[in-house]
C-alpha positions as CSV (number, residue, x, y, z in Angstrom):
1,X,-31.4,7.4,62.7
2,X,-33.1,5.3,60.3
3,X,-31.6,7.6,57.4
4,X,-28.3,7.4,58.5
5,X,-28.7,3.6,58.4
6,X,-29.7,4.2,54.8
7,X,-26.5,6.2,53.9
8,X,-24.3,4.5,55.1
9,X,-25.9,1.2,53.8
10,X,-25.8,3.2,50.2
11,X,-21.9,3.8,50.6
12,X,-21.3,0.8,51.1
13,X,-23.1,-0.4,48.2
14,X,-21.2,1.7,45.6
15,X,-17.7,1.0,47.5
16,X,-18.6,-3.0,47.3
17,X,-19.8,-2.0,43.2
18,X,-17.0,0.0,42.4
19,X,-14.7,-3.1,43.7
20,X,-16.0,-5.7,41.8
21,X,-16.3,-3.6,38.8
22,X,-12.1,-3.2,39.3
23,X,-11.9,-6.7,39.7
24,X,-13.3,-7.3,36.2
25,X,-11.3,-4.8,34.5
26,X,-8.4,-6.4,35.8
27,X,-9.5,-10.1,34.8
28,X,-11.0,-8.5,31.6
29,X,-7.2,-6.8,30.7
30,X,-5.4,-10.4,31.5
31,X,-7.4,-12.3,29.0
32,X,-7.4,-9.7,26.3
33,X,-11.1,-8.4,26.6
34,X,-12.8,-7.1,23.7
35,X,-9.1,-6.2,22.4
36,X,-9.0,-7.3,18.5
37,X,-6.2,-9.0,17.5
38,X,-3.0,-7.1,16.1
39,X,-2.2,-7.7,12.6
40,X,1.6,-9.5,12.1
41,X,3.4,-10.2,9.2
42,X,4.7,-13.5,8.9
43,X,8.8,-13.3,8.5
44,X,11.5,-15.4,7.4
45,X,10.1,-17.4,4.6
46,X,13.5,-17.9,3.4
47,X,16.5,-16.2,4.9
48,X,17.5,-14.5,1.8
49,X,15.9,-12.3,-0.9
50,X,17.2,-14.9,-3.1
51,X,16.4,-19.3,-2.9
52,X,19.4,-20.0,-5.1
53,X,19.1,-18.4,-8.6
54,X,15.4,-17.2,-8.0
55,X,14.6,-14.1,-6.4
56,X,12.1,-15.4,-3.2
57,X,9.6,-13.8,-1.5
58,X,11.8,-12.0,1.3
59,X,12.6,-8.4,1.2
60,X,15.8,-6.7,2.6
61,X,14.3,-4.0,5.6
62,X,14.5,-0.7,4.8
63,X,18.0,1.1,4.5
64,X,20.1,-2.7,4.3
65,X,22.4,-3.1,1.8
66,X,23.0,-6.6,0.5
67,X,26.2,-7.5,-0.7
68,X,26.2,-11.1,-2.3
69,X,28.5,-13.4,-4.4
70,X,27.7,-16.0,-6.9
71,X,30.4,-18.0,-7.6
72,X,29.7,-21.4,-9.4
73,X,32.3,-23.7,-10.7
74,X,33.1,-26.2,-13.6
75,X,31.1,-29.4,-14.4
76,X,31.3,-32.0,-12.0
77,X,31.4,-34.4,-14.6
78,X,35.0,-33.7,-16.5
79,X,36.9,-35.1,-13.5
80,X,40.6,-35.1,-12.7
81,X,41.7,-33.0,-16.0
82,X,39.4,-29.8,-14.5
83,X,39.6,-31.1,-11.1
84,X,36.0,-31.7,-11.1
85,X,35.5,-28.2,-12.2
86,X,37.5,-26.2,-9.6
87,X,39.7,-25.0,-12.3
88,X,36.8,-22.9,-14.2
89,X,34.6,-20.5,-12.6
90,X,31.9,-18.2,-13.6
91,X,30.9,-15.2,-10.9
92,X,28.1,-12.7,-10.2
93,X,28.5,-9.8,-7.6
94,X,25.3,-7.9,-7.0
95,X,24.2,-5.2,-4.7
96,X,20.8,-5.3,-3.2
97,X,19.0,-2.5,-1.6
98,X,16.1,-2.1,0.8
99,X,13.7,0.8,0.2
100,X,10.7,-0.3,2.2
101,X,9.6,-3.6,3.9
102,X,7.9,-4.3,0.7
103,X,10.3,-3.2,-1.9
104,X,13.5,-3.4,-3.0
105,X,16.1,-2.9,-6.3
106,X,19.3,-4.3,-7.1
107,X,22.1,-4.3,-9.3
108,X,25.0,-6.9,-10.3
109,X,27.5,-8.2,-13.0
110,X,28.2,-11.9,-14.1
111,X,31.5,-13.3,-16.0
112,X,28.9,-15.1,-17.7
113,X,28.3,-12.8,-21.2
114,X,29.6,-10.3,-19.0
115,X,26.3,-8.8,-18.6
116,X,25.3,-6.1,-16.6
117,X,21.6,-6.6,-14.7
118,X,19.0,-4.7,-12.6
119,X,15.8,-5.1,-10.8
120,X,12.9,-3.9,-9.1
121,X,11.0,-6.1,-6.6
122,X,7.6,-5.1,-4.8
123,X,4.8,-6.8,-2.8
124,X,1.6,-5.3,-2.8
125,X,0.2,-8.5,-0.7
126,X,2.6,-9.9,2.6
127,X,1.5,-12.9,4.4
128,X,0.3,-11.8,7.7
129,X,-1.7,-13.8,10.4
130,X,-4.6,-11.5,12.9
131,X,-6.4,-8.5,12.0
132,X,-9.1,-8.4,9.4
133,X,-7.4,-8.1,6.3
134,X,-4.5,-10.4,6.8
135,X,-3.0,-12.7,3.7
136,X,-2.5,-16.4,3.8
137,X,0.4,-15.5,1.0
138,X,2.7,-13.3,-0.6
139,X,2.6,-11.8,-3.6
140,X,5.5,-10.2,-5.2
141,X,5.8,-8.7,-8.6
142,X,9.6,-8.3,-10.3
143,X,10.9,-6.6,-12.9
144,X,14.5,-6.8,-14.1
145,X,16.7,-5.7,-17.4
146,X,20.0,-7.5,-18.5
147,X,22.5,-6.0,-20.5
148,X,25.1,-8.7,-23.0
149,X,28.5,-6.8,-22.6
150,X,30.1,-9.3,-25.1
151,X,31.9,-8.4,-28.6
152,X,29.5,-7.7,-31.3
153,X,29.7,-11.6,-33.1
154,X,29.9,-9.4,-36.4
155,X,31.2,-5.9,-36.1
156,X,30.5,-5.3,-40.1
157,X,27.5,-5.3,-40.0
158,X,24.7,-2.4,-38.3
159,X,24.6,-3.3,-34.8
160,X,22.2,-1.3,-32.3
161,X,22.7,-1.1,-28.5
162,X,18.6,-2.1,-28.2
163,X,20.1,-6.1,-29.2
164,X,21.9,-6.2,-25.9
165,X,18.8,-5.6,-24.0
166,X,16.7,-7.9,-22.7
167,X,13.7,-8.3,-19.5
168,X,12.1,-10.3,-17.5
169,X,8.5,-9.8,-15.4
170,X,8.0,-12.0,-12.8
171,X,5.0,-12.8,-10.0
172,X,6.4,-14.7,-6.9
173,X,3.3,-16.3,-4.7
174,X,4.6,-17.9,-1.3
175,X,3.5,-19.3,1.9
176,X,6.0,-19.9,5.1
177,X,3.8,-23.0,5.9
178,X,5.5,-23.5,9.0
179,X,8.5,-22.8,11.0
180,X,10.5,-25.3,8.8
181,X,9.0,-25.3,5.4
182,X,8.1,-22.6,2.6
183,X,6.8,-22.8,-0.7
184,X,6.4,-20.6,-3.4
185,X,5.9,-20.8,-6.8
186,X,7.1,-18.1,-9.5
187,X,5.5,-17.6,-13.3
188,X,7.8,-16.0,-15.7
189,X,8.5,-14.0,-18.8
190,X,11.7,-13.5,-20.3
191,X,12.1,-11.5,-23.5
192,X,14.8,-10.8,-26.3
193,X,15.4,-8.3,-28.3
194,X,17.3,-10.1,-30.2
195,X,17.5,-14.1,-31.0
196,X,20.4,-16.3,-32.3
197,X,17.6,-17.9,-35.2
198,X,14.3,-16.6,-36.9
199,X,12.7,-19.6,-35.5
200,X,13.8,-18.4,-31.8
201,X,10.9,-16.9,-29.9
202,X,11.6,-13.3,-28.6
203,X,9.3,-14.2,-25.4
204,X,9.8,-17.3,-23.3
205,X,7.4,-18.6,-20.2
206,X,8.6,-20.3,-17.5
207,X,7.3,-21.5,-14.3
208,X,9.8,-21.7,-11.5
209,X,9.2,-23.6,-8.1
210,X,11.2,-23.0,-5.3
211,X,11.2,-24.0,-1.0
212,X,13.2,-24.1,2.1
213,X,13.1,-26.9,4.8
214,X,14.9,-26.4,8.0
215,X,17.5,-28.7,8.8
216,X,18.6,-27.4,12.4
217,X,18.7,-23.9,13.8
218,X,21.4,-22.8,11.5
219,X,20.5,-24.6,8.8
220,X,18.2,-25.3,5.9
221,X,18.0,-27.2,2.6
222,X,17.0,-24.9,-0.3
223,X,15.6,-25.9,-3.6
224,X,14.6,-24.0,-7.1
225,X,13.4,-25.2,-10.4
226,X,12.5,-23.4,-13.6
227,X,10.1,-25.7,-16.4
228,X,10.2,-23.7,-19.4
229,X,8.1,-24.6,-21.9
230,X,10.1,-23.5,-25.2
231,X,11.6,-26.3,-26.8
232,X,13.4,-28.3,-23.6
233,X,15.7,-29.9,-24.5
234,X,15.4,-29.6,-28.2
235,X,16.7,-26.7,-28.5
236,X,20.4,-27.7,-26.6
237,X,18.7,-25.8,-23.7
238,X,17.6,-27.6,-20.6
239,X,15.2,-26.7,-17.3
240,X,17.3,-25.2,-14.3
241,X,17.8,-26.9,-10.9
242,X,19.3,-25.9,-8.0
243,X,20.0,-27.5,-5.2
244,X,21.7,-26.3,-1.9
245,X,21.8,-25.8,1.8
246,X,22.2,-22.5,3.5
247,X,24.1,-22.2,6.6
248,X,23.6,-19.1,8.8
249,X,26.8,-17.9,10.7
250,X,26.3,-14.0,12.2
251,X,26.3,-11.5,9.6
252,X,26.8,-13.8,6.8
253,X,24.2,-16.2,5.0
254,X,26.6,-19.0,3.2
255,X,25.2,-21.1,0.6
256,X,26.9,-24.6,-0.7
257,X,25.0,-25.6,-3.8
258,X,24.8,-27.9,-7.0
259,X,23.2,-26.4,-10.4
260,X,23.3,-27.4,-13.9
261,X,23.2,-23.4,-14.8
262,X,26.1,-21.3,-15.6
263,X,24.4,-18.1,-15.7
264,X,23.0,-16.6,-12.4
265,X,20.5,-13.6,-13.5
266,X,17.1,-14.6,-15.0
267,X,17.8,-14.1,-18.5
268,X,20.8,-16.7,-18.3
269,X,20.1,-19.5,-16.3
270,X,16.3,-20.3,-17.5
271,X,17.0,-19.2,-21.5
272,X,20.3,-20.5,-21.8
273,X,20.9,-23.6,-19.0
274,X,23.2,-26.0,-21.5
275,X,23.6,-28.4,-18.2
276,X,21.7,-31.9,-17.8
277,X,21.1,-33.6,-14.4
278,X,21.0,-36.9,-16.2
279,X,24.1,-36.6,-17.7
280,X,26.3,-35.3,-14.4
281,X,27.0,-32.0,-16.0
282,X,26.5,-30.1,-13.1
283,X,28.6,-27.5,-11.2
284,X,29.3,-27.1,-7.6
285,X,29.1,-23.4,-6.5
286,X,28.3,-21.3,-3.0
287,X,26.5,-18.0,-2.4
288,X,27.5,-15.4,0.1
289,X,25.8,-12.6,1.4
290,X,26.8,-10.2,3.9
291,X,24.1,-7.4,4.9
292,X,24.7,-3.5,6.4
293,X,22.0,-1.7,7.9
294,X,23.0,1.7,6.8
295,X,20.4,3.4,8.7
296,X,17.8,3.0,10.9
297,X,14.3,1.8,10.3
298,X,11.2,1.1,12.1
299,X,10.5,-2.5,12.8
300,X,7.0,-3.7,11.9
């Protein structure tokens, strides 16, 4: 009798163990246990791979198709006779092209010099909060080529195709500080293959600075600056600034802006910006970009 006591005492034991152990599994899985926390990369720095003229830290996701339009006006500043500048207008259509969530390429053609212009853009570093090895930054690297389809300024003498060329490498570090502000800041080299004077540098260094501050759901003032540190304004050249606000509607990212640069590709608007703030000889302009997702991808 006694050892039946003990059995059944023993059952009950393990039945009242084997509950409470439950019980903790189930409080354990609520609060996350001993799970470690899932690595996420941090989106939507900017809603476009582009802040205005500079390229930003955003990527297109894989197998989107970007098709965007530059279109910048007259200056401002020779009123009624241009109609502030409506009457003249310099373009650049480009198509942009996601490979992977961390790279891209594009391709696009300006009025301005009626160049021709490609890039690559990668980031081996995305900003990403949990996990072990997460970034507080991204880091992109670009390289791009632009090609001057003008008339040859003297067709007598030996021209070579090599003096249309010219590049531009590029490091874009940037932070989405919050859910209304981003920051990032963009070093730059642009060279020449060919200069207008002897005493013209083939390679020029710029710094660029660019953000976004969010306005309202749909809407965000945008910002980017290039200080280029061969012979502003000396040279008849001045530092590029853009200024604009981006409006979101579906599909489409539309962009109203101000800028004392005519050209739109990296070569043109921080070697050759003939514009000055100070002076009101600055152009009114918008950007538009619609995106296709020509195939599926797998979100991250």
């Amino acid at each position: 009798m006694n050892k039946i006591k003990l059995y059944a005492l023993i059952a009950v034991v393990c039945i009242f163990a084997n509950a409470v152990s439950a019980q903790d599994e189930d409080l354990l899985s609520m609060v996350g246990g001993d799970e470690k926390p899932k690595k996420e990369r941090v989106k939507y720095a900017f809603k476009s791979p582009r802040v205005i003229n500079s390229h930003s830290i955003e990527f297109l996701n894989p197998g989107t198709l970007d098709f965007r339009i530059l279109h910048r006006f007259g200056q401002i500043d020779q009123g009624y006779k241009n109609f502030f500048g409506l009457d003249q207008a310099s373009m650049r259509m480009s198509f942009d092209f996601g490979i992977k969530h961390n790279l891209m390429a594009g391709v696009g053609r300006s009025t301005f010099k009626k160049e021709l212009d490609a890039f690559v853009k990668y980031a081996p570093i995305r900003q990403s909060t949990g996990g072990k090895l997460n970034s507080p930054v991204t880091f992109a690297l670009v390289s791009g080529i632009t090609m001057d389809g003008m008339p040859w300024a003297d067709p007598s003498r030996t021209n070579y195709f090599s003096s249309r060329l010219a590049y531009y490498f590029q490091a874009v570090i940037g932070r989405k500080f919050s859910e209304g502000f981003s920051l990032q800041v963009s070093p730059t080299m642009v060279h020449k293959n060919l200069v207008q004077l002897d005493a013209d540098p083939n390679d020029i260094y710029a710094l660029g600075i660019g953000g976004r501050l969010k306005l309202s759901k749909r809407m965000a003032l945008t910002w980017d600056y290039n200080h280029v540190f061969v012979g502003m304004p000396d040279s008849g050249y001045y530092h590029p600034l853009s200024v604009g606000v981006d409006i979101e509607t579906g599909g489409h990212v539309f962009q109203l802006h101000f800028s004392n640069a005519t050209g739109m590709n990296e070569r043109a608007f921080i070697t050759e910006t003939t514009g000055n703030w100070g002076s009101g000889e600055v152009r009114f302009g918008f950007n538009l970009s619609r995106v296709f997702q020509l195939k599926k991808y797998k979100r991250d």
